[in-house]
Backbone as a printed PyTorch tensor [residue, N CA C, xyz], in Angstrom:
tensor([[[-12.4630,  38.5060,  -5.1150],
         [-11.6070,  39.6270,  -5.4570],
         [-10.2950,  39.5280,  -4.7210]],

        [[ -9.2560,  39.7860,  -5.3900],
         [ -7.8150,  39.6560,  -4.8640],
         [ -7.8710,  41.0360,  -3.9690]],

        [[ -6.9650,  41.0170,  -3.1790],
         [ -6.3650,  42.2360,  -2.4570],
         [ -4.7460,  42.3730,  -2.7310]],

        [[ -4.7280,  43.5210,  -3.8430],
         [ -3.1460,  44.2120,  -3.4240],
         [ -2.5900,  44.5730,  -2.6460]],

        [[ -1.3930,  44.3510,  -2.4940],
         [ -0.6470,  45.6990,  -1.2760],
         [  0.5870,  46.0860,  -1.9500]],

        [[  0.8390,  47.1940,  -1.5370],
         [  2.0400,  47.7010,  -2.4680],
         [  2.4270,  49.0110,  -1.4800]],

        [[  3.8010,  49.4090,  -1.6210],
         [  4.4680,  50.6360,  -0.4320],
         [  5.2070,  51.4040,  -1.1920]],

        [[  5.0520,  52.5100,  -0.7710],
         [  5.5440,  53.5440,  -2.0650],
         [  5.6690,  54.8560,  -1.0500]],

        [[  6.6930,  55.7370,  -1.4930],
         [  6.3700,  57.4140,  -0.7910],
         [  5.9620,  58.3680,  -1.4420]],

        [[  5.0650,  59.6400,  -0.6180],
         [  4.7210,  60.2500,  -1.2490],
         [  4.7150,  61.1760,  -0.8720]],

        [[  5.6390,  62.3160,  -0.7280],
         [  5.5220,  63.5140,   0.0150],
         [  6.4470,  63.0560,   1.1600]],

        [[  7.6980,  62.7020,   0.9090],
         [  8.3950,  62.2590,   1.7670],
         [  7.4620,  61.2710,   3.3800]],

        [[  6.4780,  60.6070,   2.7570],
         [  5.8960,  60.1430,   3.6120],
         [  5.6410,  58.7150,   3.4610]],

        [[  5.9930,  57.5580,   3.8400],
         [  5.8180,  55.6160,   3.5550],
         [  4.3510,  55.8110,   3.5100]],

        [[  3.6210,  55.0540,   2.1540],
         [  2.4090,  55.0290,   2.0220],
         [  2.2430,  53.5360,   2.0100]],

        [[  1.5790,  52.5880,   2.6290],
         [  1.0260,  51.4950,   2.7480],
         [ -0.3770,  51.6020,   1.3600]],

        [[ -0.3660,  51.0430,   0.8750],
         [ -1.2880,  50.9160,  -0.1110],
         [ -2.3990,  49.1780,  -0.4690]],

        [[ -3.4400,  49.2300,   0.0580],
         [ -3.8440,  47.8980,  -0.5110],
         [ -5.4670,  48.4360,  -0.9840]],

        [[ -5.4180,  47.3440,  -2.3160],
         [ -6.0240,  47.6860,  -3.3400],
         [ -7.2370,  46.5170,  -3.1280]],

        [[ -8.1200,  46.3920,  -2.8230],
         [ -9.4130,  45.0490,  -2.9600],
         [-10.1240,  45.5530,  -4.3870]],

        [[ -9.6410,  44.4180,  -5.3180],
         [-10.3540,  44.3040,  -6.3420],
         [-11.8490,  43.5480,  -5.8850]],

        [[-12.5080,  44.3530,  -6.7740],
         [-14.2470,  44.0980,  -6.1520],
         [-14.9400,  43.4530,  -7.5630]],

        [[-14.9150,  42.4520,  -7.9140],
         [-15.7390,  42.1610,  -9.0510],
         [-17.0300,  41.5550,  -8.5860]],

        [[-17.9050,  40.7770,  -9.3970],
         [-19.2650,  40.2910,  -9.0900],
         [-20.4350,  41.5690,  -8.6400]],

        [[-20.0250,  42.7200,  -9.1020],
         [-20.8220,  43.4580,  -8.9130],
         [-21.6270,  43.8080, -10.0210]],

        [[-22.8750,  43.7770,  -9.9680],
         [-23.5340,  44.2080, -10.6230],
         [-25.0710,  44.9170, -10.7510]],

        [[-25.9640,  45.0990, -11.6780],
         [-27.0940,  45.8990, -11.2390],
         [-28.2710,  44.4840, -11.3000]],

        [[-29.0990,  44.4800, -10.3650],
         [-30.3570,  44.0520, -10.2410],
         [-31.1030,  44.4070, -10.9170]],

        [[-31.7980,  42.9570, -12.1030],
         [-32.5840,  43.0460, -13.1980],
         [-32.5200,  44.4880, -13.8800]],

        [[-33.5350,  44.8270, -13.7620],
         [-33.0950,  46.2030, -14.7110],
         [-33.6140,  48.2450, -13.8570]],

        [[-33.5750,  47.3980, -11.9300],
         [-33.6740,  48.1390, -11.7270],
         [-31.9900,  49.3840, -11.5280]],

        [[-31.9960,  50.2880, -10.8070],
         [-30.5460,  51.2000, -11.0150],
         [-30.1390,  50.6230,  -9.5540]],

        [[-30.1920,  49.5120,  -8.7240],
         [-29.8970,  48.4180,  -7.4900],
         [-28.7900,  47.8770,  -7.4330]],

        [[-27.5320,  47.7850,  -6.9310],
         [-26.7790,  47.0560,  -7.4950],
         [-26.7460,  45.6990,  -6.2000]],

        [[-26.2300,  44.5390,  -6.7990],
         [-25.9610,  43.4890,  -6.4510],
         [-24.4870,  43.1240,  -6.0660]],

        [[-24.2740,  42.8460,  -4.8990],
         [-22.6290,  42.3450,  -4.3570],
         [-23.1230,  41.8050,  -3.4580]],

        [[-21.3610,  41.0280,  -2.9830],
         [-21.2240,  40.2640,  -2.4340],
         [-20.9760,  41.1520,  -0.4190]],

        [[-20.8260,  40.2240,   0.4580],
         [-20.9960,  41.1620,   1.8610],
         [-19.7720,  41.1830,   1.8010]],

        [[-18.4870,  40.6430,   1.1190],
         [-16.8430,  40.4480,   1.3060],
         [-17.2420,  41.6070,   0.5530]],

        [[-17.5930,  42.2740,  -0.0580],
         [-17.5890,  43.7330,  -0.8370],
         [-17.8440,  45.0210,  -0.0430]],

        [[-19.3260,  44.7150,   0.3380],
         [-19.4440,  45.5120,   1.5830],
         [-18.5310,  46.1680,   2.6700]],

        [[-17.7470,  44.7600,   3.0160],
         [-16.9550,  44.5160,   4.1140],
         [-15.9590,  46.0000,   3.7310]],

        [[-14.9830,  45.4740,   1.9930],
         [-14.2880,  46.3850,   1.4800],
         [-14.5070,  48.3920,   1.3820]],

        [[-15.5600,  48.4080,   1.4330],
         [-16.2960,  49.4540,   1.3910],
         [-16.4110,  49.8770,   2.4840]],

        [[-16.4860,  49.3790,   3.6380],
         [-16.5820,  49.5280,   4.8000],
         [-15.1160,  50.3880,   5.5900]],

        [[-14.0530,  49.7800,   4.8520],
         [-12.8340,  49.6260,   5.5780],
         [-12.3030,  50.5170,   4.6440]],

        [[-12.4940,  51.1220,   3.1640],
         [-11.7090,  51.7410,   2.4650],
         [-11.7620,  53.0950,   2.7150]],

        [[-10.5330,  53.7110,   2.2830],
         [-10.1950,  55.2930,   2.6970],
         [-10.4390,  55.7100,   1.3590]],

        [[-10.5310,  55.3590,  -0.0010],
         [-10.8520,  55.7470,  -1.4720],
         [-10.9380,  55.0260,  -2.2040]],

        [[-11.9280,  55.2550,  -3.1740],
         [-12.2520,  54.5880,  -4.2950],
         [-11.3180,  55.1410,  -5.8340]],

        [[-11.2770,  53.9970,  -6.2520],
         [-11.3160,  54.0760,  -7.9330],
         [-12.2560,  53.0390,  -8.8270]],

        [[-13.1880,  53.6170,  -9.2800],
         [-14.4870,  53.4540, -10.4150],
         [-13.6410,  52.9300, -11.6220]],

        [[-13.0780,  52.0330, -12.3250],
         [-12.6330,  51.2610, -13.3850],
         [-13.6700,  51.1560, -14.3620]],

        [[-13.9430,  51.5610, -15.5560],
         [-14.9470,  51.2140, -16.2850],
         [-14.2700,  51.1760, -17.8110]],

        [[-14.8390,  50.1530, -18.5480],
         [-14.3140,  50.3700, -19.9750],
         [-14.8220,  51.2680, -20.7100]],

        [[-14.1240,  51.8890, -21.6040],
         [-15.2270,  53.3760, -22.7680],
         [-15.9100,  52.0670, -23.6470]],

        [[-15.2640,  50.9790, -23.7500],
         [-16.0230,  49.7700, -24.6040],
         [-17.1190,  49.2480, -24.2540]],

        [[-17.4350,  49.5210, -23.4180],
         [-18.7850,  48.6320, -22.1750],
         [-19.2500,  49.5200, -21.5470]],

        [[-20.3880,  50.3810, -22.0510],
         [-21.3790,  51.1960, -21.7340],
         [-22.3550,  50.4880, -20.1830]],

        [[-22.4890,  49.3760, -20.2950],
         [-23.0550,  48.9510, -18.7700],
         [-22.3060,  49.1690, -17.9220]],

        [[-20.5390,  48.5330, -18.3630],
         [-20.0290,  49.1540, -16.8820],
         [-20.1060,  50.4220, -16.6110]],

        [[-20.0330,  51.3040, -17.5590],
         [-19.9030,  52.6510, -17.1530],
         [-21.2980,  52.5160, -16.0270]],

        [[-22.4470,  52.1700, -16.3410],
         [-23.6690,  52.7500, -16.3890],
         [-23.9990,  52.2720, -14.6890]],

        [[-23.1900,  51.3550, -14.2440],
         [-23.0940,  50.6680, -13.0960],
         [-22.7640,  51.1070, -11.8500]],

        [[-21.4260,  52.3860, -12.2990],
         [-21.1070,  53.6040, -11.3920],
         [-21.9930,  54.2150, -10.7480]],

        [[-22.6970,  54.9670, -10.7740],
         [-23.7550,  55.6670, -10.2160],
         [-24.2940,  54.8620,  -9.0610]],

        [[-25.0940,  53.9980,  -8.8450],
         [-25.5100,  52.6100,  -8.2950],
         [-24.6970,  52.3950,  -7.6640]],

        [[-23.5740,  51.9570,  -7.6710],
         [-22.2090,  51.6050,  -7.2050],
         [-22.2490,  52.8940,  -6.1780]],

        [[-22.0080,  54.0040,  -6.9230],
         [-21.4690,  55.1980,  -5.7080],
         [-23.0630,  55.2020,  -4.2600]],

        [[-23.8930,  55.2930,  -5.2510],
         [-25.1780,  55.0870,  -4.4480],
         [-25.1530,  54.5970,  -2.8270]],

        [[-24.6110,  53.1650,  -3.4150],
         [-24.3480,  51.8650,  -2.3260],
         [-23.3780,  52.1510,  -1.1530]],

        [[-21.9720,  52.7430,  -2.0880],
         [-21.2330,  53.4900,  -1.0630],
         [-21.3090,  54.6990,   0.3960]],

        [[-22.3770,  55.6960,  -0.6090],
         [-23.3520,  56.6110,   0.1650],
         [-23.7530,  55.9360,   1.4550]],

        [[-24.7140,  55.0160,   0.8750],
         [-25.2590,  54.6640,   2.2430],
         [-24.2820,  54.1300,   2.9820]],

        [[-23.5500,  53.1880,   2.9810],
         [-22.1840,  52.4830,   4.0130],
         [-21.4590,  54.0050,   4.6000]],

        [[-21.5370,  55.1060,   3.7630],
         [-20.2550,  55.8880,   4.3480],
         [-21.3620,  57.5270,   4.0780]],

        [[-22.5930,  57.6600,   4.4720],
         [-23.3700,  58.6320,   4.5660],
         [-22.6710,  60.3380,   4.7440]],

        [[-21.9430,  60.1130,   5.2570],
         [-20.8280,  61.6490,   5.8310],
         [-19.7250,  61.5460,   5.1730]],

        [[-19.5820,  60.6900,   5.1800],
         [-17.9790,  60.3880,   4.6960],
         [-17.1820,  61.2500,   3.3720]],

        [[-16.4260,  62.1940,   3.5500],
         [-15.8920,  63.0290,   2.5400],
         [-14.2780,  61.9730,   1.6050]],

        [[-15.1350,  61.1910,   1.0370],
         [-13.8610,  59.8550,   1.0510],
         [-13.5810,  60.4560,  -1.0240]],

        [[-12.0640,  60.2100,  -1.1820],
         [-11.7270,  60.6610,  -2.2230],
         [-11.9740,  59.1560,  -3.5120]],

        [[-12.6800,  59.5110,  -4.6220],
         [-12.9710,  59.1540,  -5.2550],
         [-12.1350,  59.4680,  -6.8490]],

        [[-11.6860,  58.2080,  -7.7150],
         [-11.2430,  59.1070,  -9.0590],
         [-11.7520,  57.6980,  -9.8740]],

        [[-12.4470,  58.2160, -10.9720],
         [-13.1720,  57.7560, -11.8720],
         [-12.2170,  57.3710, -12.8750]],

        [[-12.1430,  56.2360, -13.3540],
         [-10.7370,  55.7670, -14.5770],
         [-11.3750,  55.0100, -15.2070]],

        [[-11.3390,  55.9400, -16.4260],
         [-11.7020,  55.1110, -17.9780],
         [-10.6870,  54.1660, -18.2360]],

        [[-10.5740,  53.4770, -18.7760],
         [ -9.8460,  52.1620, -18.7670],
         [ -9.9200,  52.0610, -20.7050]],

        [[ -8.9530,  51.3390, -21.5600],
         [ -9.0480,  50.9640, -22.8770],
         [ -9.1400,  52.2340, -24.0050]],

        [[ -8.3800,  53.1420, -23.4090],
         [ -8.1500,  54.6740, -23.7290],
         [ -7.3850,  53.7830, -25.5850]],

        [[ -6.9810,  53.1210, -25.9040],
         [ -6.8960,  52.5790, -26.7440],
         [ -7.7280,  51.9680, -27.7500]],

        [[ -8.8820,  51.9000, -27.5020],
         [ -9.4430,  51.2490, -28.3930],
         [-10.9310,  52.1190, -28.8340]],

        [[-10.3740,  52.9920, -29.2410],
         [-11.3720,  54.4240, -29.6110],
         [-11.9060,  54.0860, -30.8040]],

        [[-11.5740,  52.9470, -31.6620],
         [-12.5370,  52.7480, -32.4650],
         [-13.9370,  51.6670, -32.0430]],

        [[-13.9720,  51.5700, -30.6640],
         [-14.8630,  50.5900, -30.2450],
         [-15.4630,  51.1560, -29.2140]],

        [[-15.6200,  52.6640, -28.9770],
         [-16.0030,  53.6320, -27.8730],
         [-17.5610,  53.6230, -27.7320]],

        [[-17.8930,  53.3250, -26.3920],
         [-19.2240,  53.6110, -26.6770],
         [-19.3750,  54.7370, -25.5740]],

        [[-18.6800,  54.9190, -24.4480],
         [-18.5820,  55.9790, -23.2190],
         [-17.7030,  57.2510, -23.8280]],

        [[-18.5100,  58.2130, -23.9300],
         [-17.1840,  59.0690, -24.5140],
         [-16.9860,  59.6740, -23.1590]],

        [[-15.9590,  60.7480, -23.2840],
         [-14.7230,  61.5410, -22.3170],
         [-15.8320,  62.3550, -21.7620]],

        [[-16.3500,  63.0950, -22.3690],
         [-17.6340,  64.0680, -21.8120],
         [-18.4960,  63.3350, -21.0740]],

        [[-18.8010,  61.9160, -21.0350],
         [-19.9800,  61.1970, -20.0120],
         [-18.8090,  60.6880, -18.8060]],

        [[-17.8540,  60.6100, -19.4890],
         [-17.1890,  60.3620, -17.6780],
         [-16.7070,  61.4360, -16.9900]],

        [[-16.4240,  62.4060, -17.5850],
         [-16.1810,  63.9350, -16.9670],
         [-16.9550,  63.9650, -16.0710]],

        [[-18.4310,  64.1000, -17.0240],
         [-19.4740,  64.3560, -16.0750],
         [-19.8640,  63.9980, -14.8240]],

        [[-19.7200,  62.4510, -15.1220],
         [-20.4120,  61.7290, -14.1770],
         [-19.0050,  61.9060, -12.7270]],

        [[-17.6880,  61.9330, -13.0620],
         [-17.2220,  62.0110, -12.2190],
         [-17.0070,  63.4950, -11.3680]],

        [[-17.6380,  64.6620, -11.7000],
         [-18.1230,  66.0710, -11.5330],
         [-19.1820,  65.8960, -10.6250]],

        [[-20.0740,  64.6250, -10.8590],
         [-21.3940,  64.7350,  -9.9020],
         [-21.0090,  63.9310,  -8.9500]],

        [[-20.0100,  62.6910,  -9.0610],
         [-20.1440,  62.1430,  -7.9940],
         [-18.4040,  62.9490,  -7.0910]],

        [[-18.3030,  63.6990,  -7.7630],
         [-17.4090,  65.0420,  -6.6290],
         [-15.5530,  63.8940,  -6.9480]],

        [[-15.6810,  63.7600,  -7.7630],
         [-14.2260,  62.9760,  -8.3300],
         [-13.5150,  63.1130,  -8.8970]],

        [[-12.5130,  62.8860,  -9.2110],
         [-11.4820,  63.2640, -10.3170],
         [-11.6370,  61.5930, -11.5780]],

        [[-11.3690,  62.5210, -12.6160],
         [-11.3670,  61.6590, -13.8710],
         [ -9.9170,  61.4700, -14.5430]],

        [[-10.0140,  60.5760, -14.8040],
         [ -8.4090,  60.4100, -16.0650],
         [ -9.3650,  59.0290, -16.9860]],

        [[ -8.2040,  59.0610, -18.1420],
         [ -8.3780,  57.9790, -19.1820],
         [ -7.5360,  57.4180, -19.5310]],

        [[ -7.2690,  56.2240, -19.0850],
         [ -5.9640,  55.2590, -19.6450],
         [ -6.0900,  54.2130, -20.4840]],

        [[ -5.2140,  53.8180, -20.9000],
         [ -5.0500,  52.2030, -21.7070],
         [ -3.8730,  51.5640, -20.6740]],

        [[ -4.2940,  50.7380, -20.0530],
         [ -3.4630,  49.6080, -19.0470],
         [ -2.7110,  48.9000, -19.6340]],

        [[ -3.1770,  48.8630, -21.1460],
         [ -2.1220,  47.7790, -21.8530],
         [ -0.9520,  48.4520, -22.3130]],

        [[ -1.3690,  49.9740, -22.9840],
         [ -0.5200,  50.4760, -23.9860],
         [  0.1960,  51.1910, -22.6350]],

        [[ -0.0520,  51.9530, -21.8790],
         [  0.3240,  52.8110, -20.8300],
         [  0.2210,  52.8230, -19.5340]],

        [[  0.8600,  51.5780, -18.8240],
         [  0.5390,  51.2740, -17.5020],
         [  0.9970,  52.1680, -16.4110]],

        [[  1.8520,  53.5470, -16.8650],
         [  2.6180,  54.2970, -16.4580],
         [  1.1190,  55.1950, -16.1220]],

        [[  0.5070,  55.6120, -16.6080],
         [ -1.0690,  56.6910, -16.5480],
         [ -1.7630,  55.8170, -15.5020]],

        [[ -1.5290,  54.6420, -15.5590],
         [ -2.5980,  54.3080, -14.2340],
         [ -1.7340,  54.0390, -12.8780]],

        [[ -0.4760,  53.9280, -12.9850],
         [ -0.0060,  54.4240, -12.1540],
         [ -0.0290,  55.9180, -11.3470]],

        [[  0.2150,  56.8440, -12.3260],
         [ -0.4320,  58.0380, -12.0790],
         [ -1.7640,  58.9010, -11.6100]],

        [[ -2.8010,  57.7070, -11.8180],
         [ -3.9250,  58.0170, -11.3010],
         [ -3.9200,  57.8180, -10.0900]],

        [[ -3.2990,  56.5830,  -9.6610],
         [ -3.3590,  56.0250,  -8.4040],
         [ -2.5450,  56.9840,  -7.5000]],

        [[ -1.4050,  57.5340,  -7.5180],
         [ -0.3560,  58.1700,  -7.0390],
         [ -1.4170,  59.7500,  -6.7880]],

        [[ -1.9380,  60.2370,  -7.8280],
         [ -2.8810,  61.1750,  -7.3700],
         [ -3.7690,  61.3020,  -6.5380]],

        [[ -4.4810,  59.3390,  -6.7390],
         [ -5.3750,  59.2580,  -5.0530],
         [ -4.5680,  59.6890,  -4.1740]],

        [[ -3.4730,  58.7770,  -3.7540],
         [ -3.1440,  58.6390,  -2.6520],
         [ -2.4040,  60.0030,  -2.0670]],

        [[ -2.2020,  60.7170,  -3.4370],
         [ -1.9550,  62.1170,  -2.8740],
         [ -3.3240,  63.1050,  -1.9990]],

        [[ -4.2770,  62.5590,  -2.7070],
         [ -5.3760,  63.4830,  -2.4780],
         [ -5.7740,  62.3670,  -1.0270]],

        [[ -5.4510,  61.4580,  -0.3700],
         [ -5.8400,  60.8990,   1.0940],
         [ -4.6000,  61.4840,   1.8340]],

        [[ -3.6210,  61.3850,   1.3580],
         [ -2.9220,  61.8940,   2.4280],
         [ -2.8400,  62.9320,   2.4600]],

        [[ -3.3450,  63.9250,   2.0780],
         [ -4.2030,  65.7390,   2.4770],
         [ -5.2430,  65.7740,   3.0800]],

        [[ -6.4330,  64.6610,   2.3410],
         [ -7.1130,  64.7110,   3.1750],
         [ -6.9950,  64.2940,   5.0860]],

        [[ -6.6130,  63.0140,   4.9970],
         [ -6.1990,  62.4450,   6.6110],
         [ -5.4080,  63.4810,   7.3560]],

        [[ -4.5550,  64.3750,   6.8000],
         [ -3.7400,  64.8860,   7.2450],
         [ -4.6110,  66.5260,   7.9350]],

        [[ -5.8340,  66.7420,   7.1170],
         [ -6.6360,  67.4660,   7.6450],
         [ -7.4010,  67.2410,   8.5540]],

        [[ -7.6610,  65.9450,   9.5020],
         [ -8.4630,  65.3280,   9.9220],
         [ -7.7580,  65.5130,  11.2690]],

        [[ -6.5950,  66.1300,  11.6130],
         [ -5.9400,  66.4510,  13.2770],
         [ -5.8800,  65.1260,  13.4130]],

        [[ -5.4600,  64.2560,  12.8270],
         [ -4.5500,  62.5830,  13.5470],
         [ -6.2820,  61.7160,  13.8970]],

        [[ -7.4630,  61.9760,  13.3750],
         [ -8.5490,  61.6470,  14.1500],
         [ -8.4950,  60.4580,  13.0140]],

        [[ -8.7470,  59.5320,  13.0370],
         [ -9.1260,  58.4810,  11.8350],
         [-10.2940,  58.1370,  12.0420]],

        [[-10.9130,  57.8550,  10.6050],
         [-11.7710,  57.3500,  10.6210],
         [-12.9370,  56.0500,  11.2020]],

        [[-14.2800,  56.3750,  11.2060],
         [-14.4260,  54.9780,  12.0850],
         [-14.1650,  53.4290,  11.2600]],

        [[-14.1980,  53.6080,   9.9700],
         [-14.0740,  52.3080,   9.6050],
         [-12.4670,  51.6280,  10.0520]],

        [[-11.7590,  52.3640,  10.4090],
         [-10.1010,  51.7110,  10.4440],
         [ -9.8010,  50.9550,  11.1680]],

        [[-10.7440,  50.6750,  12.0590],
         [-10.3090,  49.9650,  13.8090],
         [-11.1200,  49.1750,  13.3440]],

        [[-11.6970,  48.0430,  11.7000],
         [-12.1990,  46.8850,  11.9840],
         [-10.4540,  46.2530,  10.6900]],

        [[-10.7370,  44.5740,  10.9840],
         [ -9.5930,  43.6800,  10.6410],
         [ -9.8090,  43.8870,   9.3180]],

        [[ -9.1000,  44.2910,   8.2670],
         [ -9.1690,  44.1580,   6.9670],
         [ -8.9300,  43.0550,   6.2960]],

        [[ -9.7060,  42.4900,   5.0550],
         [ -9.5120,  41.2690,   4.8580],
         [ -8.4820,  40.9220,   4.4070]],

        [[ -8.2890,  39.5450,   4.7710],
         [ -7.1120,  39.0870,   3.9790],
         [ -7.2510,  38.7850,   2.6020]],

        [[ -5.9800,  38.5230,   1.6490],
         [ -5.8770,  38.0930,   0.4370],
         [ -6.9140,  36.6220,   0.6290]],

        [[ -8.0730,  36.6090,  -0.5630],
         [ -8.4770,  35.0130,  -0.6710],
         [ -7.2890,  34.2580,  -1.3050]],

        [[ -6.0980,  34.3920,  -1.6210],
         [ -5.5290,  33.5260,  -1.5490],
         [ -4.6680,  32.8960,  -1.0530]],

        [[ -4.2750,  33.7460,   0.1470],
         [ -3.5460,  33.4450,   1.8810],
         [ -4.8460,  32.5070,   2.7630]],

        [[ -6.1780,  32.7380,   2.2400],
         [ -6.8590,  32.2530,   3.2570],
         [ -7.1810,  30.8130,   2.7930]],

        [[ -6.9520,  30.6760,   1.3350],
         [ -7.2320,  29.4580,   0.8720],
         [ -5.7760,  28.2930,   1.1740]],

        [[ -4.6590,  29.1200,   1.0100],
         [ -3.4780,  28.3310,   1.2830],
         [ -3.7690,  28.0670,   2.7690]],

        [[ -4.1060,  28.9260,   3.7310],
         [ -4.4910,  28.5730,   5.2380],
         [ -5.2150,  26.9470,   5.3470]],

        [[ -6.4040,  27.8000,   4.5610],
         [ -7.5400,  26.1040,   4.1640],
         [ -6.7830,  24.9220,   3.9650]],

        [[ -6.2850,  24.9840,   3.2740],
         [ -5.5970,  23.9450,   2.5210],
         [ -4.3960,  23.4040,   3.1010]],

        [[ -3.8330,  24.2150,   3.8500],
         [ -2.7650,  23.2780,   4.9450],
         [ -3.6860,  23.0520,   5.7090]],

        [[ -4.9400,  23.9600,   6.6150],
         [ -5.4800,  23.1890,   7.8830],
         [ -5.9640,  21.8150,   7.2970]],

        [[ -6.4520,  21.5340,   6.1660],
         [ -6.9300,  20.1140,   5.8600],
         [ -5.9340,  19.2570,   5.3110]],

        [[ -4.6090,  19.6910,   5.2710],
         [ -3.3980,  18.3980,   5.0120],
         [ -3.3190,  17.9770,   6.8570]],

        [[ -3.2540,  19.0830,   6.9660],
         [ -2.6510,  18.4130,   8.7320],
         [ -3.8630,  17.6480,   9.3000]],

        [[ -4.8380,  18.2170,   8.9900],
         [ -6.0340,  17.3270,   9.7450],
         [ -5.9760,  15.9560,   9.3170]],

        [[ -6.0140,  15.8670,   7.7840],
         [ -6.0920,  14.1650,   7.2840],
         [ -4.6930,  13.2560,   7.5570]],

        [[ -3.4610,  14.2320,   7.7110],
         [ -2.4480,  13.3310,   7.9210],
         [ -2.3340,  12.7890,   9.5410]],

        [[ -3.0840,  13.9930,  10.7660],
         [ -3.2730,  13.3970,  12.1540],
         [ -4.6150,  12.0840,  12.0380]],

        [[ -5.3630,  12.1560,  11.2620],
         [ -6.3440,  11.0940,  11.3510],
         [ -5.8710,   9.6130,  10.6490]],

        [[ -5.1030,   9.8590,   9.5610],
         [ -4.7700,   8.5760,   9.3160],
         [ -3.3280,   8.4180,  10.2340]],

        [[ -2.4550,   9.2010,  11.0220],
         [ -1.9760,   8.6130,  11.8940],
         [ -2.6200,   7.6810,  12.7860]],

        [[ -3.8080,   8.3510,  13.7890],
         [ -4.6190,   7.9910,  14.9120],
         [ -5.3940,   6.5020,  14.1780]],

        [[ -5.2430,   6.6290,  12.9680],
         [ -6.3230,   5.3500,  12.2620],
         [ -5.6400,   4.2590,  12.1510]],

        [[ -3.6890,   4.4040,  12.0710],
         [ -2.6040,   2.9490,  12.1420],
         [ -2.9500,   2.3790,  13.6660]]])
């Protein structure tokens, strides 16, 4: 999963923003279990809010949420962490299998806010969703008397693809000092 970062204000306030896309998640055989990776965990560990991405086209992803929030629960048991549920492919309503009323819902139980976008047709709405998280953390943190949370004081990961360019120079320099030492 890539990691975004992006800086924006909000409330006359510099918001640092980074986004860990989490894919490879999924449910175990056909119990309601889900399956990830510990670089996921890790993410979960360190995040101040979620956003739930699911297609209205792909009834499993929807169905994956729950499980998903589950998993979160346990990593963050107390944790009053802001959550917003985003239907995704708000465009393609002739191929709906999640309607508006099952993500309402589901984002009502898991204590979230809902919207419905098309990313393709209207990238401006998921901008807007996001801008609403980060409105709704910086009220929340801001209620918190300056106390932060315990996950904040661990190293957040880097982009895998800063760490692979890392890789990948440490092994030019290594092979070009060995076939020096080898003339």
């Amino acid at each position: 999963g890539a990691l975004y970062s992006r800086k924006f204000t909000i409330d006359g306030e510099q918001i640092s923003l980074q986004v860990q896309d989490t894919p490879f998640v999924s449910l175990e055989d056909d119990t309601d279990s889900i399956c990830c990776q510990e670089q996921i965990n890790r993410s979960i560990y360190w995040a101040d809010g979620f956003v739930f991405v699911y297609s209205i086209t792909d009834y499993e992803s929807f169905r994956l949420l729950r499980p998903l929030h589950q998993h979160i629960r346990r990593i963050h048991p107390n944790a009053n962490i802001p959550l917003l549920l985003m239907a995704n492919k708000g465009d393609l309503l002739r191929a709906r299998q999640v309607s508006s009323k099952e993500g309402l819902q589901l984002a009502t139980e898991l204590g979230g806010t809902y919207c419905e976008v098309s990313a393709r047709e209207n990238c401006e709405g998921v901008h807007e969703a996001f801008q609403q998280l980060c409105q709704e953390l910086s009220r929340s943190s801001s209620s918190c008397n300056g106390e932060k949370r315990r996950g904040l004081h661990l190293v957040r990961p880097k982009s895998p693809n800063m760490q692979d360019l890392k890789r990948r120079l440490k092994q030019a320099l290594t092979s070009k000092g060995k076939s020096a030492t080898t003339l």
